[in-house]
Structure formats: C-alpha cells, structure tokens
N, C-alpha and C positions, 0 to 999 in steps of 0.2 A: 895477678893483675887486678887491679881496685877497678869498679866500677867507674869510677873518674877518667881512668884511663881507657878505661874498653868501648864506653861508648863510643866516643868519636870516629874510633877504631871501625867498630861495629858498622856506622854509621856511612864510613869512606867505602867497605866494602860492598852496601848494598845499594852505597850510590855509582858503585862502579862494576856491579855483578857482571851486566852483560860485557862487557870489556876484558874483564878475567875469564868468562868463558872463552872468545875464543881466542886469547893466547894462549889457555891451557890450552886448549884442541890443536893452536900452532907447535906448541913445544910437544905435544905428544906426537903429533907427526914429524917431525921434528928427531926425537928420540928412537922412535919406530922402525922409522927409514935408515936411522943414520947411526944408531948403535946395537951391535951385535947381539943380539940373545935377549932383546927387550920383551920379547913373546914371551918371556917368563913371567912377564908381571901379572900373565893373566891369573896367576893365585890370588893375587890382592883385588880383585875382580867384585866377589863375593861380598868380604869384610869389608870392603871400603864401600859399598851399595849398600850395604845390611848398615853401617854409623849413618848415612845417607839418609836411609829412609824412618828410622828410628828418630831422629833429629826431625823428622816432616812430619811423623805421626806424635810427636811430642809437641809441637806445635799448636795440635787438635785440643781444644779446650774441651774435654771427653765429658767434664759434667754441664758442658751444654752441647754437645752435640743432638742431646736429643730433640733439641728448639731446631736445631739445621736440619737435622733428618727430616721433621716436619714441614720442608719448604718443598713441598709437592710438586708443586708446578715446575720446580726448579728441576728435582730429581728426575722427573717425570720425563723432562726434558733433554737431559744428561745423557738416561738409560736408552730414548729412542734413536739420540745421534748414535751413540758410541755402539748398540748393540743391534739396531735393526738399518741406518740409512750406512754407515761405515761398513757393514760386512757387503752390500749391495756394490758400493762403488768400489771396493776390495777385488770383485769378483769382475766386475766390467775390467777393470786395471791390470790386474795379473793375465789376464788370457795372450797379453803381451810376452808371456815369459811358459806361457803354458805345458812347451815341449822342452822347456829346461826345468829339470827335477830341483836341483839344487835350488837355484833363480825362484822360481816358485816356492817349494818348502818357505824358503825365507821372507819372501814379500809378505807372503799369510799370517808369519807368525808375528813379524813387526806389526802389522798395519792393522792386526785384528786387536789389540793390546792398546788401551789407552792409557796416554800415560796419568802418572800420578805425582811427580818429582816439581821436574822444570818447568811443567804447565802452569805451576803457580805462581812460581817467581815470573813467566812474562807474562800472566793474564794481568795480575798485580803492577807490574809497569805498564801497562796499558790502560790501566784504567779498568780493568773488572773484578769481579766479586773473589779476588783470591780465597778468602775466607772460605766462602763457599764451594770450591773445589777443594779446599784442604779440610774438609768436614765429610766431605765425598771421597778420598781418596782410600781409606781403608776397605769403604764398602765394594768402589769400584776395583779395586786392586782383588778383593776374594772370588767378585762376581767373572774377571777375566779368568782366572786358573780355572775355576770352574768349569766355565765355559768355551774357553779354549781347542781342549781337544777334540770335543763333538763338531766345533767347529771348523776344525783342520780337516778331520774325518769327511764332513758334507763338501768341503770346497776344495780338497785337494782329488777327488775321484777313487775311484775302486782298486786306481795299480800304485796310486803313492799314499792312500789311508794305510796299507800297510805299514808304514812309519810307526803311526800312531795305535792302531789298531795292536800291533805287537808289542804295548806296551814300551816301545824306545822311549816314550815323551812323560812318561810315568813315573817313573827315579827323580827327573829333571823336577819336575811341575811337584814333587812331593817338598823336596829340596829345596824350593822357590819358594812355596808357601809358607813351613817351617823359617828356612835361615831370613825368610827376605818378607815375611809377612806379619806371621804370629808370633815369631820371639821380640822383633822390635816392636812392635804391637804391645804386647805383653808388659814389656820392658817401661815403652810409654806409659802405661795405664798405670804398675806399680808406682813411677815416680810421680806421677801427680796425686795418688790418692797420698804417699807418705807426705809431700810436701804440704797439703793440706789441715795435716796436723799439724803436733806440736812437738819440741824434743831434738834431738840431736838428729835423729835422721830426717827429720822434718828440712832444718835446716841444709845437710848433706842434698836432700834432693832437690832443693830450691837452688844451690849453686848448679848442681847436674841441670836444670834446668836452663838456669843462663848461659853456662859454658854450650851449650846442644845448640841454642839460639846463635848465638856468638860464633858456631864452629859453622853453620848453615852452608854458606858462599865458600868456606875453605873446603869442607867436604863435598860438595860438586865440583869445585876445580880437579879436586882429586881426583875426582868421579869420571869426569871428561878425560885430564891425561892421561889415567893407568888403561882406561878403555882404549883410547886412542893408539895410545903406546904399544899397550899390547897385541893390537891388532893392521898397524898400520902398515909394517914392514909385509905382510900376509896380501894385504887392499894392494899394495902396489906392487906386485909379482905379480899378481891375477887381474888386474886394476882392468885388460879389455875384457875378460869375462863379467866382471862386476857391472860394466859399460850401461847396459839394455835396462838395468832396474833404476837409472837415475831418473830418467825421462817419467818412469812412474809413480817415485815418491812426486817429485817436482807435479806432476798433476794430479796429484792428489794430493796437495797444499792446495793447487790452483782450484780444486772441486769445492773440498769443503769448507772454503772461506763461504762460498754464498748458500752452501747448503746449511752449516751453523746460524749464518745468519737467518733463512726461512725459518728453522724451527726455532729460532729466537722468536721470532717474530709471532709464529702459530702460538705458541706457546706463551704470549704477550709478557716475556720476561722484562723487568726495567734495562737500563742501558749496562749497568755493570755485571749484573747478571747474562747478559745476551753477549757480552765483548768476554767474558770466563767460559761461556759453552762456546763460542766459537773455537776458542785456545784448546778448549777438551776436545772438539772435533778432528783437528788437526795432526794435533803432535800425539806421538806415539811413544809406550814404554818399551825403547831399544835398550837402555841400561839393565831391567829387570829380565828383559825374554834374553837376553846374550848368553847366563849361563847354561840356559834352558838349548840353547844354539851350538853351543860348548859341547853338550854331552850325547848328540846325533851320532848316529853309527856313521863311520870312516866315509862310504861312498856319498854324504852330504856334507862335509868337510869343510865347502864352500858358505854355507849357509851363515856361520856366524859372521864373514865378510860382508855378506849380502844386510845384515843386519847394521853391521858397523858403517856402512856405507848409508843408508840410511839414517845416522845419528847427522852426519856431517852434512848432510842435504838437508834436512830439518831444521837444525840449527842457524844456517845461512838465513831458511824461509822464515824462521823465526826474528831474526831483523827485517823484514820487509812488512810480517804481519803487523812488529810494534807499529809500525806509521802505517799499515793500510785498515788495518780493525777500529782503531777509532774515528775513524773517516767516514767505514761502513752504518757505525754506531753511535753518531755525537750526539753529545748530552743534550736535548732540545733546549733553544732559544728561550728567556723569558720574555 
C-alpha cells in the first residue's frame, strides 16, 4: 500500500482509536461468552503483546532519548507517583479484599504495574506530553519487573509471600522481561540504527518503520480482543467472585486523579506534562502482568480474572479521565 494511500488510512484510525477500542473489548466479550473454546486464544496472548509493544518502543526516538531522560523534574515526578504514592494507596485499597488470597494476589500485581502501552495513546488525546511518557516507557517498564516481586513479598504478608518467595513469580517475570521487554527493545534499537544509514537494509528498515507506526491502533485492537476473548467466558462463570475488586479499581481512578494532579503541581510540571503523569498515575499495565497471572500455581487460578477485570474498569475510567483531566489541568488564559 503506497504512502498516498496509507495516510489517510492511518489517519481515520487514530482519529477514531478510542472507538475501536471499545468495540474490540465489545466483540471480544462478545466472542468469549458466546463461542466455545475461545480460552484458547490465550496463546496469542504473548506474541500479539510482544508486536504491541515493539511498535511502542519503536516509536521512542532512541537517539534522543537521552534529551528526554534528561527531563528531571519530569522523571522525578513519574518515579514518585508510580513507585512510592501508588504502592501506599494500593495498600489502603486492597485491605478490602485482604482475606481473599486470590482477590488480593491480583489487585497487587495489577495496581502495582504501571502501565506503558494505552497511557500514551489517551494522555495524547487529552492533551499531554505523550512524547514524554513514550521516552519513559522502556525505563519504567524494567524498573516494574524489577521491583515488583519485593514488592508483592512486603504487601502481601508472611502466609501469601509464599507465592513469590518460592520462586512461582520467577519463570513468569523472566519470561516477561525477555519476550515482552528486551527482545522488542532490542528489535526497536536495531531498526532505527539500520534505518539511519544507507543501503538496502537502510531502506528495508525505514518501511519496518512506517508499517509498526501504521499497525499501532490495529495491534491494540488485537491486543484488547484476544485478552478479552480469552478471558471473558472465565469473568463471567466466576463474574460474583470477581464482584468486591471493582469497587477498588473504580476508587482507585477516583484517588489518583487528584493525587497525580498534586504531584503535578509540587513538581510545577507545565500543563501537558501534568495532564501525562496524571494518565501514568492511573492506568495500569494489565496487558503485560496477565501472562505473569497465567502461570500462578492452580490454587490462584482466579487471579488472571481478577486482573482481566480490571482492564474493562479502566478502560471505561479512561473515557471519563479524557473529559475530566483537562478540566483539572487547562492550558491558562492569555
């Protein structure tokens, strides 16, 4: 397809992203509920995450990232929500679910996980610094796995750190890292330095390049219905067990809208700046931790529900943030 033709193309789908989302998310519920054996999709789970985020970190202009990493204030700002005010209100929010093993396990490992995908495409509708969250998404994506499991260990207690402590979360989180970090990672890096030159593969990677951009919005549709699909028939068998943890994402949308906002503000970020960490304070990487949810021993079984549930509550709050973040945050008056 010629450039002539793709723009416009390009162009209808990213002016109608949020609208493809959630009909994907309708038809995978949709397909979930309503066709037999669609639990199998969760093979495609992985690979269609792994083109996902490969296409996000391709994105990252790597030979100036180091001008973005430079934006202190900004980083500075990112690392306090996402890793010291986000595990605090984590911890008041789950105590809700504290004597359900499963229920818990799952709220921790969503809510502690920030995401790196979708956050950009609606801080960017919104009016913030997408840029600068997709500059940040590599670092914050290593600094989670990282710190993740110490972090389960300290807020799940002495009888369900077992999980983690025995090594259950270890396969997963290697697994994560590899297929869902550093090979698309890797992958991005090679094609921008070849495109950068000259030659045949110069060329080869600068199409790789537009086609990644071009496939952006079609590979989160995917992203949303094979998730959905493959999880939805599962959410609606156990749908009143799942019940207790909505009320907590749902308030923990409602929290950290004005707590993003404060450290916006402490942190005297400009306005598009402060309307992108609020987006980062919120939303959570469910697509990344799911496979991680996948490979729990049997008697947490619940937990990738608990997680997938969680997408579909997010995503909702994420049409109400587009119109209430810039509201919180308008561009001042001349």
């Amino acid at each position: 397809m010629s450039g002539a033709v793709a723009s416009p193309a390009v162009a209808w789908l990213e002016r109608h992203q949020v609208a493809l989302y959630v009909l994907a998310i309708a038809a995978g519920l949709a397909i979930g509920v309503g066709v037999p054996g669609a639990h199998r999709l969760e093979v495609a789970i992985t690979p269609v995450l792994a083109a996902l985020l490969h296409a996000t970190f391709l994105a990252v202009p790597f030979h100036r990232l180091g001008s973005a990493l430079r934006d202190l204030r900004f980083l500075t700002a990112l690392l306090v929500l996402n890793l010291a005010v986000v595990p605090l209100v984590v911890l008041a929010l789950s105590r809700v679910v504290a004597g359900e093993p499963a229920l818990l396990v799952g709220v921790l490992l969503v809510l502690l996980a920030p995401c790196i995908d979708y956050v950009i495409v609606f801080a960017g509708l919104a009016g913030g610094a997408a840029e600068r969250l997709l500059a940040a998404a590599p670092l914050l994506m290593l600094l989670q796995l990282v710190l993740l499991p110490p972090a389960l260990v300290l807020l799940l207690g002495p009888q369900l750190s077992e999980v983690v402590s025995t090594g259950a979360l270890a396969g997963p989180l290697v697994e994560a890292l590899v297929l869902l970090v550093l090979a698309p990672l890797a992958l991005a890096v090679l094609v921008q330095v070849l495109s950068a030159r000259e030659g045949s593969a110069a060329r080869a990677s600068r199409r790789w390049e537009g086609w990644s951009g071009a496939a952006m919005v079609p590979l989160m549709v995917a992203t949303l219905a094979v998730v959905v699909a493959s999880q939805a028939g599962a959410v609606d068998d156990r749908l009143p067990e799942l019940l207790p943890v909505v009320p907590i994402y749902a308030g923990f949308l409602v929290v950290m809208a004005p707590l993003g906002l404060l450290v916006a503000r402490l942190a005297r970020l400009d306005v598009g700046a402060g309307r992108a960490l609020v987006f980062s304070g919120a939303t959570r990487n469910s697509l990344v931790v799911l496979p991680i949810a996948l490979a729990l021993p049997a008697e947490l079984a619940l937990v990738p529900l608990v997680v997938v549930t969680q997408t579909l509550v997010e995503l909702v709050g994420m049409l109400v943030y587009l119109r209430v973040v810039p509201r919180l945050l308008p561009h001042p008056r001349r």
